[in-house]
C-alpha positions in Angstrom: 0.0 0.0 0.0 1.4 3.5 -0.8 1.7 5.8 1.8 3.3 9.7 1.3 5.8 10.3 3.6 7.8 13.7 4.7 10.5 11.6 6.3 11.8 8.8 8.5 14.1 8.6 11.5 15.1 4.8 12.7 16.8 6.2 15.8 14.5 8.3 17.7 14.4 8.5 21.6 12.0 11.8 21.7 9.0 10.5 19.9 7.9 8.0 22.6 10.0 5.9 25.2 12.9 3.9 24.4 14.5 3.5 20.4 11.8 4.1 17.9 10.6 3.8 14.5 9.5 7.4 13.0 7.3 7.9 10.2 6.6 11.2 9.6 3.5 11.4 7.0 3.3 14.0 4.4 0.3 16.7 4.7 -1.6 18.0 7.3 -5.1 20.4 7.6 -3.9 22.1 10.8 -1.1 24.2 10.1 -0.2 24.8 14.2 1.8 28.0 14.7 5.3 26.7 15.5 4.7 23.3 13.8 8.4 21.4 14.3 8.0 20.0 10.7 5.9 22.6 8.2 6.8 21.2 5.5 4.8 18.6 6.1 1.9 20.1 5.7 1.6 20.2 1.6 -0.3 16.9 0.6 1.2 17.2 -2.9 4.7 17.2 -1.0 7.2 14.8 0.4 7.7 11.0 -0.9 5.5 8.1 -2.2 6.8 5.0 -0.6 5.4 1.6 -0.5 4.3 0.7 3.4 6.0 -2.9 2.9 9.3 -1.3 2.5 8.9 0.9 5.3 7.8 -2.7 7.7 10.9 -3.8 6.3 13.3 -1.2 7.6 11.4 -1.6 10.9 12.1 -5.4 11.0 15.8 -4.8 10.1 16.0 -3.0 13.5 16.7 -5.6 16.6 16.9 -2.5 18.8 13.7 -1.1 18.8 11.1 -0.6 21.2 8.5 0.8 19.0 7.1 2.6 16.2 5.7 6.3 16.3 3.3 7.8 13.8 3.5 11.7 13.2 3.4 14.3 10.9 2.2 15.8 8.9 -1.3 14.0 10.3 -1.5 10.4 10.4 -5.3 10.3 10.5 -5.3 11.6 7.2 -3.4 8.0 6.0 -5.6 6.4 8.7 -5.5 2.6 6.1 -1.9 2.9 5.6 -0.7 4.1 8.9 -2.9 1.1 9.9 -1.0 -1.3 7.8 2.6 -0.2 9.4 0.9 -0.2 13.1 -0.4 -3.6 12.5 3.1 -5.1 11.3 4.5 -3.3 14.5 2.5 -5.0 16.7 3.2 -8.4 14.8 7.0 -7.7 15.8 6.0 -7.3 19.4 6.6 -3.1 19.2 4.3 -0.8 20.7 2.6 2.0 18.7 2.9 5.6 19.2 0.6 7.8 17.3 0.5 12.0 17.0 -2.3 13.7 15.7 -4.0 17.2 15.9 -7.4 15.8 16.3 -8.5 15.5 20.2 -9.7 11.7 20.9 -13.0 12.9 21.8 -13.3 14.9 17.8 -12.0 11.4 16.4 -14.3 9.7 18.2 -17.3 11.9 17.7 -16.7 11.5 13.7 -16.5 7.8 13.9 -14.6 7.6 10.5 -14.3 3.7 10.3 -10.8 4.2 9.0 -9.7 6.2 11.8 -11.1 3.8 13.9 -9.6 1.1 13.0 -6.1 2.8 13.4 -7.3 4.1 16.6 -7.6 0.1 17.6 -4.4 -0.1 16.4 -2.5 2.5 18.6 -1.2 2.0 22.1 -0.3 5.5 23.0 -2.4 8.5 21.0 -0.5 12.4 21.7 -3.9 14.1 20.9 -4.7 17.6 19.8 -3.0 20.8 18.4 0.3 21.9 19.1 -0.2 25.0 21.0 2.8 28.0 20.4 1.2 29.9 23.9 1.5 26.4 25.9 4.7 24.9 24.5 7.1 23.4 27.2 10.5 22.1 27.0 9.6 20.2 30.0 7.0 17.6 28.9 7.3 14.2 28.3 6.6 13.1 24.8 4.5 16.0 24.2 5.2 20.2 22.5 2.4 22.0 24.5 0.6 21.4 27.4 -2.9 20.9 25.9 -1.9 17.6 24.6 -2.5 14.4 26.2 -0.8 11.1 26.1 -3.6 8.7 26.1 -3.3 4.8 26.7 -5.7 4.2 23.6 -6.8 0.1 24.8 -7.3 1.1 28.8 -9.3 4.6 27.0 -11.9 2.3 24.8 -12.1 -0.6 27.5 -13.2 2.1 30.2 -15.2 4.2 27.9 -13.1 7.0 29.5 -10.1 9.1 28.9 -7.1 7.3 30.9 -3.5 8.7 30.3 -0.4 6.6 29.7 1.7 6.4 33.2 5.3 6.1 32.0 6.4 2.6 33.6 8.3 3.2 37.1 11.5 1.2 36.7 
């Protein structure tokens, strides 16, 4: 399945916890005031790249712990996002997913494609980056309107429940 991409990095430690997997999709409706990657925002822009290749590079990786999703927006690629989370999950990684919808907007629209990638996430960073709240303090996250959201506990409960980072 083709998926357009603004990048990849198969190395990151600040787009979730431990090594990680980054697929940065290509275009994005918000346009947030700061955005870390604007470029990504054109939907015309960045690369067409086939989603086996990219489970590919993930598999060639012993090292990682996981595999993040962000942008651009990935719920605008909700199937192929799907696709990549799905193989993650296969190799025993957990699934990371940015977006600039809120939960409660995605789950309010009940796009079936959203959904399922929504089933497919462990850990959803919801809503807008925010220029006024931005923090170089918070885990995982640009401003403080955003919320790390543990995605299975959230749709088991019927209730918002935030990701705890594990106490070691």
């Amino acid at each position: 399945m083709e998926i357009r991409i603004f990048g990849l990095a198969d190395d990151s430690i600040v787009d979730g916890p431990g090594v990680r997997y980054t697929v940065f999709v290509q275009g994005c409706p918000h346009h947030c005031p700061g955005c870390h990657n604007p470029a990504s925002h054109d939907f015309a822009g960045g690369t067409l790249m086939d989603t086996d290749g990219i489970i590919r590079k993930i598999g060639e990786n012993p090292l990682l712990d996981g595999v993040t999703l962000s942008g651009g927006e990935p719920m605008c690629q909700p199937e192929a996002c799907r696709t990549i989370a799905d193989a993650a999950h296969a190799k025993h990684l957990n699934v990371w997913c940015y977006t600039g919808f809120t939960l409660d907007a995605l789950l309010k629209e009940n796009n079936p494609a959203r959904m399922a990638l929504l089933h497919s996430i462990d850990v959803l960073v919801d809503g807008r980056f925010v220029q006024e709240q931005k923090s170089l303090s918070l885990l995982y996250s640009g401003s403080s309107n955003q919320r790390l959201i543990d995605v299975p506990k959230t749709l088991a409960a019927g209730e918002i429940t935030l990701w705890t980072p594990p106490v070691w």
